[in-house]
Steps between C-alpha positions, in 0.01 A plus 500: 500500500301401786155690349583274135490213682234508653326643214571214315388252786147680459493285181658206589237214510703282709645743773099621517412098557741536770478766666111454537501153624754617764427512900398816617489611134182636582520638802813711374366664274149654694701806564431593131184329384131536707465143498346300196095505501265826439423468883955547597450779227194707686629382872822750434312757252261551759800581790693693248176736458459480898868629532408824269652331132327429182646147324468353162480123476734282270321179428815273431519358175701554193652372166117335446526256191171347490161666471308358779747566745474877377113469551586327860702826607244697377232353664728544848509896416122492482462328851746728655339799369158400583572445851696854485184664390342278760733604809450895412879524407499630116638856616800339657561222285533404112639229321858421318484280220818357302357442100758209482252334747158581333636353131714782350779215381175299316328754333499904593136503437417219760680769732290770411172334557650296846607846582195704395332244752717572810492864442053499453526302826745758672226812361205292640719478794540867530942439472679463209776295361921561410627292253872393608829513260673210440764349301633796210380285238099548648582877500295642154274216565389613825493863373221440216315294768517814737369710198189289436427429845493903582185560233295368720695489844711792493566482865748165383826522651826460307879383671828661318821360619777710513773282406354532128731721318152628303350560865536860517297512178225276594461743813438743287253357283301410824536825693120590383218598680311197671761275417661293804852385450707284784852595462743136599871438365408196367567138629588281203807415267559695214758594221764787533347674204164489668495559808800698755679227720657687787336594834609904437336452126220381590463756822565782241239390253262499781547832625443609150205329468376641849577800315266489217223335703493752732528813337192299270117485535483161611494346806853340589476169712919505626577182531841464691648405862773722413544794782678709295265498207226535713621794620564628174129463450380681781696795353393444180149526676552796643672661204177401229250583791347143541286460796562178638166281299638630208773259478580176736815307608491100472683246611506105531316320818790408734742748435548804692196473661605793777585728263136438265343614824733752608403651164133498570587651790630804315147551272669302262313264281606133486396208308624108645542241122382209696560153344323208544428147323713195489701616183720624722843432381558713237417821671693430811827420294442824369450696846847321593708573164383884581613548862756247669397559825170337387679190418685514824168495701365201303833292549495594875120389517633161308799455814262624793207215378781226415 
């Protein structure tokens, strides 16, 4: 119940009016997000690398309804990339961009060529790009994009949620050589005949998933916090023979930040989704409806400030 409603306070207008304009709003919420210019964004990346992890940066944006603001969060991808190829970091650090943000809701096209942009930029760049999953409805959308962007940048990462009931079959689809595939359970409302709504489901679907990606020619990018799947996938490893670059763990900056480098410790290889931007609302409603302790941390960040 608690995960619905906060779900549905990710839309909400008003409680995002209020919850921004609150004290400390800001403050609270750093845990998750790198800050909100390209400089916050390359001040962390640049520690992450120093600390032995790759990261993939989340320029914070979505649910864009007007064509110059697509071109504006464009042009922000270019300047972070640019100073990526500038700082030497392209082999530890790539882009994720959400198509909502770029002008899939106008006009799919527009997202093609504001995507084809971001991902020329990420090859001159020597990194590449992952194109996030969002809402169910964005799902085939998102899929055709992936297909025309891989022509000419094959290296173009796709995200499958596992709380898709049809997961276990896009897994498969992807599960080709070259292709890059970030396994997440998903972080947005959908309808019992879409998508699985219990924790166990969902869990289940993923290992499945894991499954298929593993035992595929791809390269699996195992997004999860989870200690138990994690596990699983180190077995899973061992059990399809996959030195440790030939798949990756990720996870979220700000959350189990021990065990992302107790992992590197072990060989493993680990990849921080940093955040940044001040379209920060949506995506941290999201981190809380997924874990409660995150929402715990925030509200004791709002009564230590107060």
């Amino acid at each position: 119940m608690l995960r619905q409603v906060l779900l549905a306070a990710s839309r909400s207008d008003g409680v995002r009016k209020a919850v921004e304009t609150a004290p400390f709003s800001r403050g609270a919420v750093r845990r998750f997000i790198a800050g909100e210019t390209v400089d916050d964004a390359l001040e962390v990346t640049q520690r992450l690398i120093g600390d032995g992890l790759s990261v993939t940066l989340d320029h914070l944006g979505e649910d864009t309804t007007d064509a110059g603001q697509a071109k504006a969060v464009v042009e922000n991808y270019l300047a972070l990339l640019e100073r990526i190829s500038a700082a030497g970091l392209g082999t530890r650090a790539e882009a994720s961009v959400k198509l909502s943000a770029v002008g899939q809701a106008l006009d799919e096209d527009l997202a093609v060529e504001n995507a084809r942009r971001i991902c020329a930029a990420a090859k001159a760049a020597g990194t590449t790009v992952t194109l996030d999953m969002e809402d169910h409805t964005t799902v085939d959308s998102t899929l055709r994009i992936l297909g025309e962007l891989r022509r000419d940048y094959p290296s173009t990462g796709a995200v499958i949620q596992s709380y898709l009931r049809r997961a276990e079959q896009y897994c498969a689809d992807l599960a080709y050589q070259g292709s890059r595939v970030r396994l997440c359970k998903g972080a947005y409302a959908a309808p019992e005949d879409v998508a699985f709504s219990s924790k166990e489901e969902v869990d289940k679907s993923y290992v499945r998933c894991m499954r298929v990606l593993m035992a595929g020619q791809g390269h699996p990018m195992l997004a999860t916090h989870d200690p138990r799947l994690i596990e699983i996938a180190g077995a899973l490893a061992v059990l399809h023979d996959r030195a440790p670059g030939d798949f990756e763990y990720q996870m979220l900056y700000g959350i189990r930040p021990a065990e992302q480098r107790r992992l590197v410790g072990l060989g493993a290889q680990v990849r921080v989704y940093v955040p940044y931007g001040g379209q920060w609302y949506g995506y941290a409603m999201r981190r809380m409806a997924e874990r409660p302790a995150n929402l715990a941390f925030v509200l004791r960040s709002f009564a230590t400030r107060s």
